[in-house]
N, C-alpha and C positions, 0 to 999 in steps of 0.2 A: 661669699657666704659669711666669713666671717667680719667682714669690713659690714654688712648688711645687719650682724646683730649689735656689735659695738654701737652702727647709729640709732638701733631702736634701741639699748640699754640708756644710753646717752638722753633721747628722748622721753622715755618712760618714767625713767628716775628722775628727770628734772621735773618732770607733770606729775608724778608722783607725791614727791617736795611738795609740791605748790598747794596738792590737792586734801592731802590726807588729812587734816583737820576740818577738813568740811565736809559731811557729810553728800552733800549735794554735790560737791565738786567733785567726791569721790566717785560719787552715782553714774553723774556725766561725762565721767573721761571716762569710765570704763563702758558706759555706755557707746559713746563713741567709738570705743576700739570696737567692742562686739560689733559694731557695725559692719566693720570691716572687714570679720571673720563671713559675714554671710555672704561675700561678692565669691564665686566661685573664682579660681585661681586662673581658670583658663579668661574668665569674662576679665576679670582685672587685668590680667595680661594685653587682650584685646582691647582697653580701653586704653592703655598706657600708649599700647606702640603708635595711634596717629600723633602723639603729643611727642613722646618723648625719642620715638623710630626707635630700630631695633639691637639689639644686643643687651648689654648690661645695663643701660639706661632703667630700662623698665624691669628686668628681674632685682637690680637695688631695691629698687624704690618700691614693688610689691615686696619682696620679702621683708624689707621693714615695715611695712603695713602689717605684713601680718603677724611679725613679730612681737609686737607692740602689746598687745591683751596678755600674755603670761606675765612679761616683767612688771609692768605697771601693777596689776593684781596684785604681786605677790610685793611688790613695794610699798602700797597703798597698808597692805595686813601688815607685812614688819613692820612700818614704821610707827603702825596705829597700836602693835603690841608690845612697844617698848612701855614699859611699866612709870607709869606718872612719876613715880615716890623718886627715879633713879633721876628725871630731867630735872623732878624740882629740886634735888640735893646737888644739881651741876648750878644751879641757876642760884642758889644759895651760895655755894664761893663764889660766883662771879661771873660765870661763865654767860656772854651774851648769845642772843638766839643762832647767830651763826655757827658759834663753835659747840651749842650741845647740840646742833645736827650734827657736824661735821665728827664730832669726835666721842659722841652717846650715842646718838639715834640711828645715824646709818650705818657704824660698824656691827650696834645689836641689829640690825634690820638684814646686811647684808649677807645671811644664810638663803632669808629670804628670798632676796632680789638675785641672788646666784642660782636658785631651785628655777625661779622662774625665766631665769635664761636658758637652762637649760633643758626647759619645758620649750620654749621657742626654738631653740638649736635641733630639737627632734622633731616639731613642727614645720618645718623651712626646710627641712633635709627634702621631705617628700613633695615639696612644691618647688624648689631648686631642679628636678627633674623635668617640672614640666617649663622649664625657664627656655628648655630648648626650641618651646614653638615659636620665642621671641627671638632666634637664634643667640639668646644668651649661653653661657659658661656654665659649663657643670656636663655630669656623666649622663645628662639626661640626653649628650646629642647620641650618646650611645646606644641607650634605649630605643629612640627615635629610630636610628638608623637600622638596628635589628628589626622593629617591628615594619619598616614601609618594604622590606624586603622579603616580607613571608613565603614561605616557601621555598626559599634557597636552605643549604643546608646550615650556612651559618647566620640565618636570622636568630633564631629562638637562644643561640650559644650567646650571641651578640648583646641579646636584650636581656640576658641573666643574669650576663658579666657586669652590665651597667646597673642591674636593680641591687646584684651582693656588695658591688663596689661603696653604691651610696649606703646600702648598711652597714659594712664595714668603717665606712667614713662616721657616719651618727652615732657609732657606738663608742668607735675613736676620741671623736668631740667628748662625748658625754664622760668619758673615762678623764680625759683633761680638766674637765668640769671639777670633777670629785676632787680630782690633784689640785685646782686654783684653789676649793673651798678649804682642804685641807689645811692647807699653805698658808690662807690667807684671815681664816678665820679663829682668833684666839681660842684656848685648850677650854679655858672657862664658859665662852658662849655654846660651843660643839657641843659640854660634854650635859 
């Protein structure tokens, strides 16, 4: 799961970059991702597995699909809300277009780009569950396994322990989350 959002932050951010001064290109990659949000989790599962067969192959590669619209969004706005006055006063010492990204734009952006991983990280939590029909990884063979068993005494225990576990896990992430931003973003952009 988390190897799965690394490649959509990875992804987003860089099409992010590319996009956000253009209006249209912004339109269109986010379009594009919406896209992606409409394939039902089980249908993109089932389209994966003749291509890619089953296990992790295809739960990656769907959960970065569908990780992909929160960051990019939320990259697209921070980096379109970095205030003009602040790149053109980097651009006036000197600074060429790479480094007032590198060292303006996307650390004022990266509040952003962090919210929106961790809009995708709670996102992908509840589709990581259903990763089990591809027989991928995750607590979702738990689930699975309690529910084809209905009727024994330890189905329902089965499938409850597997649905608290992944909330347990999403809230965990999400609490890591706050800790990276804390950690990682200066006292002056936070406060």
């Amino acid at each position: 799961m988390i190897q799965s959002l690394l490649v959509a932050a990875v992804i987003a951010v860089v099409v992010g970059v590319l996009v956000y001064r253009s209006p249209f290109g912004s339109a269109a990659a986010a379009a594009a991702a919406s896209a992606i949000l409409t394939v039902p989790s089980f249908a993109l599962l089932g389209l994966l597995i003749p291509v890619l067969g089953l296990g992790v192959g295809p739960t990656v590669t769907a959960l970065v699909l569908y990780a992909l619209l929160p960051i990019l969004r939320n990259t697209i706005v921070g980096l379109a809300a970095v205030d003009p006055s602040v790149v053109d006063a980097a651009r006036g010492v000197g600074m060429n277009r790479m480094r007032v990204l590198a060292a303006i734009e996307l650390p004022l952006a990266w509040p952003s780009i962090l919210t929106g991983m961790r809009v995708s990280t709670q996102m992908i939590m509840g589709i990581l569950a259903l990763a089990a029909y591809a027989k991928g990884p995750g607590l979702g063979n738990l689930i699975f396994s309690g529910l084809s068993r209905l009727g024994s005494p330890n189905a329902v225990p089965q499938a409850l322990t597997g649905t608290v576990l992944i909330v347990v896990l999403a809230l965990l992430l999400d609490g890591l989350f706050v800790l990276v931003g804390r950690l990682t973003t200066s006292r002056g952009v936070r406060d």
